[in-house]
C-alpha positions in Angstrom: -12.1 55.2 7.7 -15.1 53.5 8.9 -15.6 50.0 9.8 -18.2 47.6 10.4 -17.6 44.9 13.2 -19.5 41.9 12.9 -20.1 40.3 17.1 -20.3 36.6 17.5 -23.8 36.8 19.0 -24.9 38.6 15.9 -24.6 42.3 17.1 -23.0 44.4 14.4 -21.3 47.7 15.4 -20.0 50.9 13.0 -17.2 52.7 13.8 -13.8 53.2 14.3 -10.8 50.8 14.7 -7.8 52.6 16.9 -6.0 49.7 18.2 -5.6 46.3 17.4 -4.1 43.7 20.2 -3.9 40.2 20.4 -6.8 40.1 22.7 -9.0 42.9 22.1 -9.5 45.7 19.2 -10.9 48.9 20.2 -13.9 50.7 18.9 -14.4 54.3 19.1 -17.1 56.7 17.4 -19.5 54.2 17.3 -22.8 53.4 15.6 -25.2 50.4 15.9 -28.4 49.7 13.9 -31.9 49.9 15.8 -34.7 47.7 14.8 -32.7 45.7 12.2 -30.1 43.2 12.1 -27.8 42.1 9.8 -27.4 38.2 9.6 -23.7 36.3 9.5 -23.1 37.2 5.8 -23.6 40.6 6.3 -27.0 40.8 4.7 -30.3 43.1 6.9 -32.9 40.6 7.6 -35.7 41.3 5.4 -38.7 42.9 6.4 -36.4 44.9 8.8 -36.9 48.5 9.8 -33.5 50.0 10.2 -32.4 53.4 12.0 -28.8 54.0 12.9 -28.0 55.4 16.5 -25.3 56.8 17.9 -23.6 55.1 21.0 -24.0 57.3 24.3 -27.2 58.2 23.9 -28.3 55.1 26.6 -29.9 55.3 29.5 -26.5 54.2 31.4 -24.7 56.7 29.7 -21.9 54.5 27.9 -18.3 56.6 26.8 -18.1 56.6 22.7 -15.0 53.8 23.0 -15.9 49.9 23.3 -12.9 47.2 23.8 -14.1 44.0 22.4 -12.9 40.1 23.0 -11.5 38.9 19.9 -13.2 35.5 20.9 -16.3 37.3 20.2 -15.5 38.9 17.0 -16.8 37.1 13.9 -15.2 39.9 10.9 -14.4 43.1 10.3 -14.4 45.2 6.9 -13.7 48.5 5.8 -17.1 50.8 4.6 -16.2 52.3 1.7 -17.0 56.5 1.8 -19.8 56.4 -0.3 -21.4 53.7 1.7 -25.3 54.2 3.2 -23.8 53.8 6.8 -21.2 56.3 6.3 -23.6 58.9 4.4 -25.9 58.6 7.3 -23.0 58.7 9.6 -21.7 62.3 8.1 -25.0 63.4 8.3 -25.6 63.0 11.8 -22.1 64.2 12.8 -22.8 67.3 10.5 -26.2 68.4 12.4 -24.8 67.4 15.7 -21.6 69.6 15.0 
């Protein structure tokens, strides 16, 4: 299941939750939104364009897994299947397959 991991500085982060420690959780398969942001409720900012893009593709070449400070984790929630993040998740694993 899917996740979406909402960052103390605002940065909001789609993926997958593998392990859960006092201090950290870790991130793997990981998506982040491009020109858009979400604000602290979990609402895009208006007038927004919003792609989704897969974490790797950088120009320094970051591994798919992210270990993150709990400190500077505001919330997490579980993205339902049917969701617009995970539909455009699927679609992008299925024509990069």
């Amino acid at each position: 299941r899917f996740q979406a991991v909402f960052l103390t500085s605002e940065q909001v982060y789609f993926g997958k939750i593998t392990e859960v420690t006092k201090d950290t959780i870790k991130l793997e398969n990981i998506y982040y939104l491009r020109n858009g942001q979400f604000d602290k409720s979990g609402n895009i900012n208006a007038g927004t364009d919003v792609s989704l893009a897969k974490l790797g593709n950088e120009l320094h070449g970051p591994d798919d897994v992210m270990y993150i400070e709990r400190k500077n984790l505001e919330f997490w929630e579980n993205l339902k299947n049917e969701s617009q993040v995970v539909t455009a998740i699927k679609a992008y694993e299925k024509a990069n397959q």
